[in-house]
C-alpha positions, 0 to 999 in steps of 0.5 A: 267202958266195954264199948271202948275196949271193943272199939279199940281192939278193932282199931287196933290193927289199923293203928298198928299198921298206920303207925308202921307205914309212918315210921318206914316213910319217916326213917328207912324209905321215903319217895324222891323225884329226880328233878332235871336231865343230870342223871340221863340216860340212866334217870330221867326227869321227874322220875319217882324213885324209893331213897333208902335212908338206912343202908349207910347206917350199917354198910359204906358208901360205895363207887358208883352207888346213886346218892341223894345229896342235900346241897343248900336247901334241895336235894341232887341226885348223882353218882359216887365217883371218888371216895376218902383219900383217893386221887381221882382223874379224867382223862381222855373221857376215862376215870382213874383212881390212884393212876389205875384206870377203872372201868365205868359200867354205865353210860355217862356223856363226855366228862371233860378233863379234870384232876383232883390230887386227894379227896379229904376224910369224910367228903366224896365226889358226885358226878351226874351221867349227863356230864354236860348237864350236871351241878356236881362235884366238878362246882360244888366240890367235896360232898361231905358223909353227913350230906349224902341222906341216903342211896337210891336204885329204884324207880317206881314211876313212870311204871314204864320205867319201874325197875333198879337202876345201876 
């Protein structure tokens, strides 16, 4: 018995700290890979990035935040663009909320015409960057709150491109 409780004192630290890292990976942080060119030039294909699953549980979903979406049985990453209750207009390549035009601070490819009068409670709109190349809002419609797993800025693979992205 005195073996065993040695043993297990030993142990300890590393059950402790196995235990930690699977309840981080499990519940506030966990790996996701942007898959296809949607969101160039700001991600890239295959890029590794760290999904926080916990920031909305406490803060809101913001315009402009990267998201990770699940749509049918994968997950999007994409750009919010339109939040509840708001009117959202492309215009001429420039977004509008509620007729005010809002300055974009990212570059994103051409966005074509498009006009939507009022985003429902509790759903968004995502748009890619490479509006040209995109699954978004623009075809899939409303993104529901329960939808969005979480916001996402950090690129940890490729090193070369290791860093927050906006």
């Amino acid at each position: 018995m005195e073996k065993f409780k040695k043993t297990l004192k030993e142990l300890l630290p590393y059950i402790i700290i196995v235990l930690v890292v699977a309840i981080i990976k499990f519940f506030i942080v966990a790996p996701i890979r942007v898959n296809g060119p949607s969101m160039e030039s700001t991600l890239h294909n295959k890029d590794i990035m760290i999904l926080d699953e916990i920031s909305y549980k406490f803060k809101s979903i913001k315009r402009f935040d990267i998201v990770v979406i699940k749509y049918k049985n994968e997950y999007l990453i994409k750009r919010v663009i339109g939040l509840p209750n708001e009117k959202i207009e492309y215009k001429n390549n420039k977004l509008y909320i509620n007729n005010k035009y809002i300055k974009e601070n990212f570059s994103h490819k051409k966005t074509e015409n498009f006009k939507i009068n009022k985003i429902p409670k509790d759903k968004y709109i995502v748009l890619g960057d490479n509006r040209v190349d995109s699954v978004d809002s623009r075809i899939i419609g409303f993104i529901k709150r329960k939808d969005i797993k979480g916001k996402t800025s950090l690129t940890i693979l490729p090193f070369k491109r290791f860093g927050s992205k906006k």
